[in-house]
C-alpha positions as CSV (number, residue, x, y, z in Angstrom):
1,X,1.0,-23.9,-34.6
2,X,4.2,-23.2,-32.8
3,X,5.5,-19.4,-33.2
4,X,8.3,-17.8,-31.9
5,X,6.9,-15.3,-29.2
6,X,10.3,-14.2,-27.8
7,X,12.3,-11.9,-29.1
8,X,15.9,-11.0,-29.5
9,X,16.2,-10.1,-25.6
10,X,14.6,-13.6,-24.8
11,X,11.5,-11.3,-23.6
12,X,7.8,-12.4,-24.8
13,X,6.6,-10.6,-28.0
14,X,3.4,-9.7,-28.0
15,X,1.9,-10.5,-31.6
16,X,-2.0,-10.9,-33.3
17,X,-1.0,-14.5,-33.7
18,X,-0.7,-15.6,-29.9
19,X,-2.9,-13.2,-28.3
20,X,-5.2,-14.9,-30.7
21,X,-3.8,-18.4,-29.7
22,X,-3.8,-17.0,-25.5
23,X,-7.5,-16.2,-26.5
24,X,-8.3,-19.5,-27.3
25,X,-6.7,-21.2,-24.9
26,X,-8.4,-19.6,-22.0
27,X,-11.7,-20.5,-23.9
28,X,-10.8,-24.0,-24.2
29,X,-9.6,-23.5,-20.0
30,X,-12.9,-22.6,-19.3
31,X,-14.8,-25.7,-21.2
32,X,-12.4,-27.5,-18.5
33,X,-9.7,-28.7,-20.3
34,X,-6.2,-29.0,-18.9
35,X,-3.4,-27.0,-19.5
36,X,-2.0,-30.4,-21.0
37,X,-4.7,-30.9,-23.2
38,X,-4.6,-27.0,-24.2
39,X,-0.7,-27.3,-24.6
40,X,-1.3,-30.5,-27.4
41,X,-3.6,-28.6,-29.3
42,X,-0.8,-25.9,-30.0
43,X,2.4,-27.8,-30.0
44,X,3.5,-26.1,-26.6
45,X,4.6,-27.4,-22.7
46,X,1.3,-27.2,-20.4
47,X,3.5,-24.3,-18.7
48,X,3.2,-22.1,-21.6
49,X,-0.4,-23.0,-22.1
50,X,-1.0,-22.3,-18.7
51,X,1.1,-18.4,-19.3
52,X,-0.9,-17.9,-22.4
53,X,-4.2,-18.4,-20.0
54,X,-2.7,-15.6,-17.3
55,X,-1.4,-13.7,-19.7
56,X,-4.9,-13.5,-21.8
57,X,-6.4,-12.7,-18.7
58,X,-4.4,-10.0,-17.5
59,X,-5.1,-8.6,-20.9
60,X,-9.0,-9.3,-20.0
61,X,-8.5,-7.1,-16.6
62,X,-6.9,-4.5,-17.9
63,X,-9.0,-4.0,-20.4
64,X,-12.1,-3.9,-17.7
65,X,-10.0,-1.5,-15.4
66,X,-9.6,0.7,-18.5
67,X,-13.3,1.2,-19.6
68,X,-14.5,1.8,-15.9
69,X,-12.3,4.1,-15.6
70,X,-13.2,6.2,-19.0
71,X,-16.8,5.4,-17.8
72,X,-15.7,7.0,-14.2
73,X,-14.3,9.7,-15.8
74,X,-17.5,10.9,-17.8
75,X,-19.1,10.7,-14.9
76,X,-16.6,13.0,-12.7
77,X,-17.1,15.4,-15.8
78,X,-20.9,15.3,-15.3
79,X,-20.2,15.9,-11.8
80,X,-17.5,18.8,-12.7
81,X,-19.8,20.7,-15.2
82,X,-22.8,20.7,-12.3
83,X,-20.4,21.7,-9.4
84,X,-18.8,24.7,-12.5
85,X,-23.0,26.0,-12.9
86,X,-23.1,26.4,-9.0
87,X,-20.0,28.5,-8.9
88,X,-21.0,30.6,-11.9
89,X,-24.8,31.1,-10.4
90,X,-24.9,34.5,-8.0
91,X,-26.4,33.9,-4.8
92,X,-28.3,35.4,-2.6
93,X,-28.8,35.1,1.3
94,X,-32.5,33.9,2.0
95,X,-34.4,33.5,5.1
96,X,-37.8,31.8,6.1
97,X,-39.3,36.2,4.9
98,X,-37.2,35.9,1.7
99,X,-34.0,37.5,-0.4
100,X,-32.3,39.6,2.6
101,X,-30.9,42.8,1.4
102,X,-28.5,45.3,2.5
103,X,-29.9,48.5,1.3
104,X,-31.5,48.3,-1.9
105,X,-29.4,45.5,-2.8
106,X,-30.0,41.8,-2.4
107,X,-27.0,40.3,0.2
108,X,-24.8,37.9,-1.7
109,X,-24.3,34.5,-0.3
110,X,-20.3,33.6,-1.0
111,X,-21.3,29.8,0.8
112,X,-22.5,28.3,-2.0
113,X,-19.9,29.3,-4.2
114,X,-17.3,28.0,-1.2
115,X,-18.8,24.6,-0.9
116,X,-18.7,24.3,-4.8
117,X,-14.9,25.2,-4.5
118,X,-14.6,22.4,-2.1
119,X,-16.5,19.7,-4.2
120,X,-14.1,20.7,-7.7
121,X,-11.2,20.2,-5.4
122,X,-12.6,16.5,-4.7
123,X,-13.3,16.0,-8.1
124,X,-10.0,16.7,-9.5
125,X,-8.5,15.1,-6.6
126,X,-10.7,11.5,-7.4
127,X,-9.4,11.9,-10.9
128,X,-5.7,12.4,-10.5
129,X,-6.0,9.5,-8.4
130,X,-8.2,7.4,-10.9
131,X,-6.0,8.2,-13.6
132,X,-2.4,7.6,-11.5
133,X,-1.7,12.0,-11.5
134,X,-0.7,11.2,-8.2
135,X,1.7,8.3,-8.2
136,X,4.6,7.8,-6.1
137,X,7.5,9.8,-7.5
138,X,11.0,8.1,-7.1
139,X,13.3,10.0,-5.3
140,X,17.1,8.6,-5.0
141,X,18.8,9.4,-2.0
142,X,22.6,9.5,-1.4
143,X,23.6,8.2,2.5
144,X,27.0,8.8,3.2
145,X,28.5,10.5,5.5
146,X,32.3,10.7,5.7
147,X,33.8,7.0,5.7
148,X,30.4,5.5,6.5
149,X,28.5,4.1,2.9
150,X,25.3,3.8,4.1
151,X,24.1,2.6,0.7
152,X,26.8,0.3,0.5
153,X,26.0,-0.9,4.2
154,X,21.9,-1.6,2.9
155,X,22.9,-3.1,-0.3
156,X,24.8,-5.7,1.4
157,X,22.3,-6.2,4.1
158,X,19.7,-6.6,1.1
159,X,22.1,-9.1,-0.8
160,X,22.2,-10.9,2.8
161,X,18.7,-11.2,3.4
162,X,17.9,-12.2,0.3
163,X,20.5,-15.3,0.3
164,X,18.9,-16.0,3.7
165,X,15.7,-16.6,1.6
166,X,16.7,-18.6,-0.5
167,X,19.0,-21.2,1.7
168,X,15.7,-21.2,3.3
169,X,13.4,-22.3,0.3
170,X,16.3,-24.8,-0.4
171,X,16.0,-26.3,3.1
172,X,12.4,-26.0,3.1
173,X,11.1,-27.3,-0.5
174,X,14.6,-29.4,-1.3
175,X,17.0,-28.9,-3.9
């Protein structure tokens, strides 16, 4: 039952055929067999037994993450349709003897209505953060100045470091 999951970039392909195959795998996992074991029943290395698993649940996750959030959602809208009565509902100031008035007419209460204001605000700021509204935006910045590359200068700092790191996993873990 080997397929070819890769595609022309060498990047996994997503396909009916091994999320199927991922499926089963992390149901065999589960029954506690190995990733070996797993790997001999579909012709593949225990590594890519053992990536079908993580892959299948990721999949499993996100799935999860995206019905809680719908269901969070109907719920916020729920929330948002109560808070959108209040504000539409007059309101009148009222003390321990009743409806006050000024004159003949009963004295509107704008506190309500403000309060309401505040809890749509929260609302809409709970779901632009529940559905990402409010991600990070990328911003590229340019540092030079005259002669001085400072993106040059952090680039080569980065490429530094990062060979640092790895002459240390070397001496560390062997090569």
């Amino acid at each position: 039952m080997v397929n070819n999951a890769h595609g022309g970039n060498g990047e996994f392909v997503q396909t009916q055929e091994n999320a199927e195959r991922d499926a089963e795998a992390t149901r065999l996992r589960a029954r506690g067999m190995t990733y070996r074991e797993i790997g001999l029943i579909f012709g593949i290395t225990d590594k890519t037994a053992q990536k079908a698993v993580k892959r299948n649940l990721q999949r499993i996750a996100v799935d999860a993450v995206e019905d809680l959030r719908q269901v969070e959602n109907l719920r916020l809208d729920a929330m948002e349709q109560s808070v959108l009565a209040v504000l539409e509902t007059k309101h009148f100031t009222v003390t321990q003897r009743g409806i006050v008035y000024n004159g003949s007419e009963p004295l509107v209460d704008d506190l309500p209505v403000l309060q309401a204001v505040d809890r749509l605000l929260r609302i809409q700021q709970r779901r632009a953060s529940l559905n990402g509204l409010d991600n990070p935006q990328k911003i590229e910045v340019n540092l030079k100045h005259g002669d001085l590359d400072l993106d040059a200068e952090l680039d080569a700092f980065a490429r530094g470091a990062a060979a640092a790191r790895s002459e240390s996993d070397v001496e560390e873990h062997g090569a």
